[in-house]
Structures are given as structure tokens and as C-alpha cells.
N, C-alpha and C positions, 0 to 999 in steps of 0.2 A: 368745442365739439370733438370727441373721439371720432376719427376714421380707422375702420376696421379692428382688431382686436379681435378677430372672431368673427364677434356680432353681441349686441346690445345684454343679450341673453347670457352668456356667460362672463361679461366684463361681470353683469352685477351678481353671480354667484360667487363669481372665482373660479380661477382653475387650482386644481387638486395637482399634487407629484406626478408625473406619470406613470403608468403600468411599465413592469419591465416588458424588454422588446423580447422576442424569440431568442433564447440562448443560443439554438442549433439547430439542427435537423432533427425533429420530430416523428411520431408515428401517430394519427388518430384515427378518429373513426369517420368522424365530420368533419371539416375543413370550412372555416366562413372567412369570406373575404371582405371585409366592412363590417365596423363597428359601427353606425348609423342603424337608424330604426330598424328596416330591414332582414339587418345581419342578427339586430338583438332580440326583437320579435323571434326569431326564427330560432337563434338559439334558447331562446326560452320555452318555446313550445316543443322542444325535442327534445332537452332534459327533462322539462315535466312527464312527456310522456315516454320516455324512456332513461331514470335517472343513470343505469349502465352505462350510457353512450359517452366516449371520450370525446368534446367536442374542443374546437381550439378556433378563435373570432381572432382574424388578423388585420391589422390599420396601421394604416402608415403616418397617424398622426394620431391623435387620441378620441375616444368614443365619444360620438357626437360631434365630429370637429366639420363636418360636412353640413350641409344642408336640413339635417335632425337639430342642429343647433342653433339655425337661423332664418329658421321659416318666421310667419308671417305665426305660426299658433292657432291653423286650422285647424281644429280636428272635424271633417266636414265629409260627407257621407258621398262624394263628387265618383259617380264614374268617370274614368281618366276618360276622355275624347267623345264621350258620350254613351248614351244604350243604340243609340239608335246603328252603330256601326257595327251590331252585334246581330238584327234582324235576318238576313240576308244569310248568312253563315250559320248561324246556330237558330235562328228563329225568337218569335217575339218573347214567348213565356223564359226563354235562355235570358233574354237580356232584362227581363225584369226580375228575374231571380238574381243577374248581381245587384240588383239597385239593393232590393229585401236584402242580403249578405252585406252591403256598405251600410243600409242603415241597422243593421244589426254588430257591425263592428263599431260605431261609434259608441253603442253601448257597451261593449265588450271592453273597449280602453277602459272608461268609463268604471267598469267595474275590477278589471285587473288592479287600476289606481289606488282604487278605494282597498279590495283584498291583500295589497300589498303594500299597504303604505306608502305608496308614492306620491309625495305631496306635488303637484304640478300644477298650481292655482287653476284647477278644469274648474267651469264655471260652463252648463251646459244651457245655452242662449239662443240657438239658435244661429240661423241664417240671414240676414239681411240683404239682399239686392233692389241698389236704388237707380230711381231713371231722374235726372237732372238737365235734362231738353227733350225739345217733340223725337229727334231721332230717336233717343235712347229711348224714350218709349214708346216708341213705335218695335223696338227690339222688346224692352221687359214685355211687353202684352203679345207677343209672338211667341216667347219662352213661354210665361204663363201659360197660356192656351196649348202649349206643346206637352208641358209637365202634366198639366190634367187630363189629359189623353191615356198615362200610365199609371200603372198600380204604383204604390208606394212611393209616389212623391210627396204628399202631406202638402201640397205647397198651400199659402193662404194670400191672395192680392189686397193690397194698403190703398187703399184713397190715401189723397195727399195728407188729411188731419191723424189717419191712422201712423203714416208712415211717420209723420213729425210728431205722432206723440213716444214711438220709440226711441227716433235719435235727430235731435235737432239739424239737421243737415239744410243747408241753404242753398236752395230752389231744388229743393228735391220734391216732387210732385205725385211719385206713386214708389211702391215698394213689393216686394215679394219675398215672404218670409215663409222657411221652412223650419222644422224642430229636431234634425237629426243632424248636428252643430254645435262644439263647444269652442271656447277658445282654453286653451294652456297656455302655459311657458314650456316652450320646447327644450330648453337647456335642462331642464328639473326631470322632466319626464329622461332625456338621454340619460342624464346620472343616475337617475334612480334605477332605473331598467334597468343597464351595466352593475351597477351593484348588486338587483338583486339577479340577477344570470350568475354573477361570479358566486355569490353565495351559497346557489345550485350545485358546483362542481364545475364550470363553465372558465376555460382560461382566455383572455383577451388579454392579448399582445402588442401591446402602442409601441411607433416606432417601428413598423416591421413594414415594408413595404411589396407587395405580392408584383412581380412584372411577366408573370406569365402563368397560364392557367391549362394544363393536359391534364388527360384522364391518371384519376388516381395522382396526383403531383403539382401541388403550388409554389412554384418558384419563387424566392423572396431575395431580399438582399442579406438576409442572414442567415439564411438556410432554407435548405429543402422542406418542406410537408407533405412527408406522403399520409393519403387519405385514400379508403374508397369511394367515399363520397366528398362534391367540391361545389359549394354554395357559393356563387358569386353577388356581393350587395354591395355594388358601387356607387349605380346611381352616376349623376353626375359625373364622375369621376372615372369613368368606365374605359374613357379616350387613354387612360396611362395605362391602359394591359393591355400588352402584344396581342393583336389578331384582332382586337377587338375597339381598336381603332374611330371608325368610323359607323360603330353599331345605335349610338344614341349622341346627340349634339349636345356639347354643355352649355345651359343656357344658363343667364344671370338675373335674378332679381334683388334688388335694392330696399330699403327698407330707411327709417329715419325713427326716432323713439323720444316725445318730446321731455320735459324735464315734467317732475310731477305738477299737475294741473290744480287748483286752488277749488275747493268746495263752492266758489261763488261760480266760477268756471264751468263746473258740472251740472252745478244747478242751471245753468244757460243751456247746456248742451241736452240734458236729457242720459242719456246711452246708459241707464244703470241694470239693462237687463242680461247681459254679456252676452249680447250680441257678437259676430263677427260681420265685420260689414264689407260688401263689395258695390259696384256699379256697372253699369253697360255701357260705359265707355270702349273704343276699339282696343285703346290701349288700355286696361283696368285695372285698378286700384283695388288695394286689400287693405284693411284696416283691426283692429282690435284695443280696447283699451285695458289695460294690462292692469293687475291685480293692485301695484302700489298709484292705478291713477294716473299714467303717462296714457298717451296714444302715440302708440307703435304702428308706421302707416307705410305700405312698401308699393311698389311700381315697377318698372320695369326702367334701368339705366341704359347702360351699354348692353342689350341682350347678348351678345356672342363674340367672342374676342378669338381671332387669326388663328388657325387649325388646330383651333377645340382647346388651346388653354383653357386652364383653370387660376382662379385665384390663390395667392397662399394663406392671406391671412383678413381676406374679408374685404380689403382697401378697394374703395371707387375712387369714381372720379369725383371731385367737389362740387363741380356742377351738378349731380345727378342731386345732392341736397337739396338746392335750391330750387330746382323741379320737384321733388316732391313737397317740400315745405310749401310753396305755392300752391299747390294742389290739395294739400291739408289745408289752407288757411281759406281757400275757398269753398270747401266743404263746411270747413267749422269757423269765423270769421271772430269767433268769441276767443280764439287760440290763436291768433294775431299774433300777440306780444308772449308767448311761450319761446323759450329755447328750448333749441335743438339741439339734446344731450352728446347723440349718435347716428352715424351712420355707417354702413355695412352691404356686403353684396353676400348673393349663395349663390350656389351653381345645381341648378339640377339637370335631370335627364329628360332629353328630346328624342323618343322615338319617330320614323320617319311616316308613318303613319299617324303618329300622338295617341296612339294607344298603350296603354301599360303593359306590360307579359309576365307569366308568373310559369316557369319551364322548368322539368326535368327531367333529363335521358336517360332512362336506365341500363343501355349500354354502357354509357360512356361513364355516369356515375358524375356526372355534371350537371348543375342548375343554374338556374340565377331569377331576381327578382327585378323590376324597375320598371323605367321611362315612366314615371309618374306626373309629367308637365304640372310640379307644384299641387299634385292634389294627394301627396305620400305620408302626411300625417297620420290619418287612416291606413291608407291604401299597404301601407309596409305591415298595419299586422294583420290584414287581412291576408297577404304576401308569408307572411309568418307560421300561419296555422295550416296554408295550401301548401309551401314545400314541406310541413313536417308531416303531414299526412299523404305526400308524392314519395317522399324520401321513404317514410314507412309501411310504403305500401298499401296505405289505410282506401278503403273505396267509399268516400265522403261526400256529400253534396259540392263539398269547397272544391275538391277534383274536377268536379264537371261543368264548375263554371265558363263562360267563352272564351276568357281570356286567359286561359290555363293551356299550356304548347303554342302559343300564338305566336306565328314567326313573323318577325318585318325584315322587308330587304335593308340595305343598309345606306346611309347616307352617300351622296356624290363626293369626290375629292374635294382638295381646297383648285383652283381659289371659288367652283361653284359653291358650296358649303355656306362662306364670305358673302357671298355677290346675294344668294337667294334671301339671309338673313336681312341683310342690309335692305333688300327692296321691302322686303313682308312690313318690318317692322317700322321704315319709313313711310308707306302706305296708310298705314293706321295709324299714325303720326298728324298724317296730312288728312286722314277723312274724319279725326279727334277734332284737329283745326278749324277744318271747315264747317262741320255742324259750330263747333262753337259761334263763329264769325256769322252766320248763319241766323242760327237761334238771338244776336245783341243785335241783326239790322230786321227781325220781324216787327208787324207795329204792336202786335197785342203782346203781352208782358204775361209772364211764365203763371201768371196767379189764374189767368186767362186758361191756359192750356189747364191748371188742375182742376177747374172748374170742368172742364171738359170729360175729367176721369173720376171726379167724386164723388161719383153713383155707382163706379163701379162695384 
């Protein structure tokens, strides 16, 4: 089994030479900080609509070496923290105009892929959320009933024979499936995007490392960039630029990618419609089953390591494997005797409210995009076409969205940072456990409970 390498995603493309770093001190127009979805969305949508523009994407590793290259392969139409945090402040028809904009950007990847030849195995499936004890659906049928309250959730509720004729999953009892959903390979999408941006006129600079960010001037360890304008796409990684410290938490998710599965295999399992699959578990599980046939299945490890490290090169702990291969094998029980090729962590961004922000000050001639909590597959090029139409001044529906200036205060020092992480996530840990424990000393048996839900 591979630890770390990245993540699973790029062991099996390869990595290419690298880009050369920043010669020197430069002059441009645009300044992007991250070479991740974010940063390349964004530069693509500014050259497009204005091919003039001198733009220059700087990384301090190479594109897509973050969290764009080791997710989980949603591309899923998720408002970051919800609509419902949007009612209050900007009001109801505000927050269901971003849901319309996220389910309109799943299409929008969707069709950039295809217009640009970007091969990314999208395979557009849909959503799967499954409840596998009375708790957990006691939560799906609360969601459920919350989604259809709103415009444009599409959602549709599974009896247990519907949910099992999608995806074989054991003691899975009810389902909820939506259609604005694909799965990719995120390594394929970051190269290809980077390619075709550079092919724009667009320079990306690998090897450059940005440590501080003022109006008009990004500090790097090779040189100066002066910019009028300074797009920040860190994401995760945001904790390594002065000042900005403590603005979003780098949080960790883990992943495991089995070896490829045997045609008799699948044929047990069902899942041939590309689906991506989740659960309502405390602690929740993502899954996908990936173009050559493995099942790519992630969780949560060590969520958050001592004052906002990041990782360098993907590496867990070896236990967190064997938690998730457990967890996979109880889901899918047919995948038993599969190995476990890979395993890998990413780091994304934790805003302190868990809401996304999409900001940029036209005094200052500074933006930035993130705190996507894992839902930035989507969410960076919806992030992509809102700073290029903030930066140009454009007065778009995308401007007016809620989450466009939305400021969050900033996280507590260490060691509260430490201490709050640690309780949340042992928490959910311990109330995972207990429903389990729970649900194996009821006397009536889970066939029982779906009988209970298969008229729904």
C-alpha cells in the first residue's frame, strides 16, 4: 500500500517536470495565489474575458498539488454550510438563488470539460445519501423533508429496494438522491485546466512561494510581484501567509482507493450508475467508484494537526487505513478480500462560521476565494466567474450572490483552536459509536425498520 505520494489521483497519472519558479521580480496585472481549482478557474475566466490581461498563478508546489488533487471527486452542487444561513441576512429567494447558481455550475464544469477537451472521467450520477440505522434515518427524513421545502433541490426519497437497487450497500434501508452530481478524477481536471489556462497566455509559476500578501505586492521567496490587482486561492493552506494566520482552520480528510474490483465483484455491488455516495453518519463518509473500477472511499483521520500545520506530501497515519477499510467493508462486505492500493490525506479550508466567502476590495485591489469545508469541486468555479466578474467590474447576478463580501471573524489562538477540534470531532466519534452499539442490542433487525420506510 502507497502512503501519501500526493494522493491516489496523481500516483496513477504521473507527475509531469515542473513549471519553472518565478525568475524575479515581475509586473502584472493579476496576481493569483494558488494554482488549485480556484486560482485556475479564476484565471481562466479573466483571460477569456479579457485575453489583454497579463495574469501570473503563483504555487509554492505545483498545480493541483493541494486539495484540487485529492479530494474525494465531487463535483456536487453543495452550498458550503447551508441556504439556510443565508435567510436572515440576505433573505429566502437570496439563498435559493445560490442553490439555482450551484446547480447551474455543476453543469457549467460539465460543459467547459467537454468544450475543452478535458478528459476528467465526469460521469454525471448523481447524488446518493444513505441512512444505515434508526438514527441515521431519523436525520435522512429530516433532511429530506427540509430539501423539499426549497426551490431547486430535485431531491427524490429511495425505499430501501429502490436505494439497493442503485448501490448494493449493506443495511442500508432508505436513500436520497439528487441529479446535480458527478464524480471526476480531480488530478485530470487540475492538469488539464492548467494546461489549457497556460495555453491562454496565463503564466503559472511552480516552486514560488507567496509569504505575504499587501495591496498591489505579493511577496514570494523569489521575488517581488507587483500587481494591481491580488487574488488569493489557498484554501487550506491559507495558515502559511502572514496576517492571515488564523483566517480559516486546515482541516484533514483521508481517503483509501481499493485495487481494481473483479466484474463478479460489481456485479454484487450494483453502483454502475456514477453515483457519488455519502451517509448520515456523525462522522460521514464519501465514496466514488472511479473510472478504471477501484472504490476510492475517504473519512475523516486526524481532522486537524497542532497550530494549523499542513501536510507535505499527503502521508497519514496508518491507522486511519484500517478505519476506513473497515468502514468500506461494512458498507460493501463483497470487497472483503480487495486491497488497499492507497492511502492519502488533503487539507482543506475551515471557515469559522463554515461558510464559503467569495471577496474583493476595490480599494485595496485584494481578493480571495475559499473555506469551502470539502464542497470546492464545484464551489472554486463558481468562485472563478464571481471574482472575474468583481475584478472587472461586471454587475452580474454572480455579484449579488450572499456569499459574495461575506466576512467571518477569525479563528481563536492555539492551544483553543487544538482543544475545540479535538472535543467536536471526538463527540461525533462517540455519538457514531453509540448509535451503533445501540442499533446491534435492538431486538427487531434492520429489515424490520425498512419495512417501516418502504411506502415511503
Amino acid at each position: 500500500m502507497i502512503n501519501g505520494n500526493i494522493s491516489h489521483w496523481w500516483t496513477q497519472i504521473g507527475m509531469q517536470a515542473p513549471r519553472p519558479a518565478l525568475p524575479g521580480p515581475i509586473d502584472v496585472d493579476v496576481a493569483i495565489v494558488g494554482a488549485g481549482f480556484t486560482g485556475l478557474w479564476t484565471a481562466y475566466y479573466l483571460k477569456q474575458a479579457d485575453p489583454s490581461l497579463r495574469i501570473a498563478v503563483l504555487e509554492q508546489r505545483f498545480a493541483g498539488f493541494g486539495a484540487s488533487g485529492r479530494n474525494g471527486g465531487w463535483l456536487v452542487n453543495s452550498v458550503t454550510g447551508g441556504r439556510e444561513q443565508y435567510v436572515a441576512s440576505h433573505g429566502r429567494d437570496a439563498a435559493q438563488r445560490f442553490q439555482l447558481a450551484m446547480n447551474e455550475t455543476v453543469a457549467e464544469v460539465e460543459r467547459i470539460t467537454v468544450e475543452e477537451g478535458i478528459d476528467c472521467d465526469l460521469v454525471r450520477g448523481g447524488e446518493l445519501n444513505v441512512a444505515r440505522s434508526a438514527a441515521q434515518l431519523a436525520r435522512l427524513k429530516s433532511y429530506y423533508d427540509a430539501e423539499c421545502e426549497w426551490q431547486h433541490t430535485d431531491v427524490e426519497w429511495l425505499d430501501t429496494a429502490e436505494t439497493q437497487n442503485r448501490i448494493k450497500i449493506d443495511r442500508a434501508i432508505a436513500g436520497v438522491w439528487q441529479p446535480h452530481a458527478a464524480r471526476i478524477h480531480p488530478a485530470k481536471l487540475a492538469r488539464g485546466l492548467a494546461e489549457r489556462v497556460e495555453a491562454m497566455g496565463v503564466k503559472i509559476y511552480e516552486g514560488t512561494r507567496v509569504t505575504e500578501i499587501e495591496p498591489g505586492l505579493a511577496r514570494t521567496d523569489r521575488g517581488a510581484v507587483r500587481a494591481e490587482r491580488i487574488l488569493r486561492a489557498t484554501e487550506g493552506f491559507t495558515a502559511g501567509i502572514k496576517s492571515s494566520h488564523r483566517d480559516w482552520l486546515p482541516m484533514n480528510s483521508s481517503m483509501i482507493a481499493t485495487e481494481p474490483l473483479s466484474d463478479s465483484t460489481w456485479q454484487q455491488l450494483g453502483w454502475d450508475g456514477g453515483e457519488v455516495l455519502g451517509d448520515f453518519a456523525h462522522v460521514y463518509m464519501y465514496a466514488q467508484r472511479t473510472a478504471d473500477n477501484r472504490i476510492a472511499f475517504g473519512g475523516r483521520g486526524v481532522p486537524y494537526r497542532w497550530n494549523s500545520a499542513t501536510d507535505v506530501d499527503g502521508r497519514t497515519q496508518s491507522q486511519t487505513a484500517e478505519t476506513l477499510r473497515n468502514l468500506l467493508v461494512s458498507f460493501f462486505p463483497a470487497a472483503a478480500d480487495a486491497q488497499i492500493d492507497h492511502l492519502w490525506s488533503g487539507t482543506l479550508g475551515v471557515p469559522r462560521d463554515w461558510a464559503a466567502t467569495c471577496v474583493f476590495d476595490d480599494k485595496t485591489g485584494i481578493g480571495y476565494a475559499g473555506g469551502y469545508v470539502g464542497t470546492g469541486v464545484a464551489t472554486t468555479n463558481l468562485a472563478g466567474r464571481t471574482l472575474r466578474d468583481l475584478v472587472l467590474g461586471n454587475d452580474t447576478d454572480l455579484v449579488h450572490l450572499p456569499w459574495v463580501n461575506h466576512r467571518v471573524r477569525r479563528w481563536e489562538p492555539e492551544p483553543l483552536r487544538w482543544i475545540a477540534t479535538r472535543i467536536i470531532y471526538g463527540a461525533y466519534g462517540a455519538a457514531d459509536r453509540f448509535e451503533s452499539a445501540s442499533e446491534s442490542s435492538r431486538t427487531h433487525p434492520i429489515a424490520k425498520i425498512a419495512s417501516l420506510v418502504s411506502g415511503r
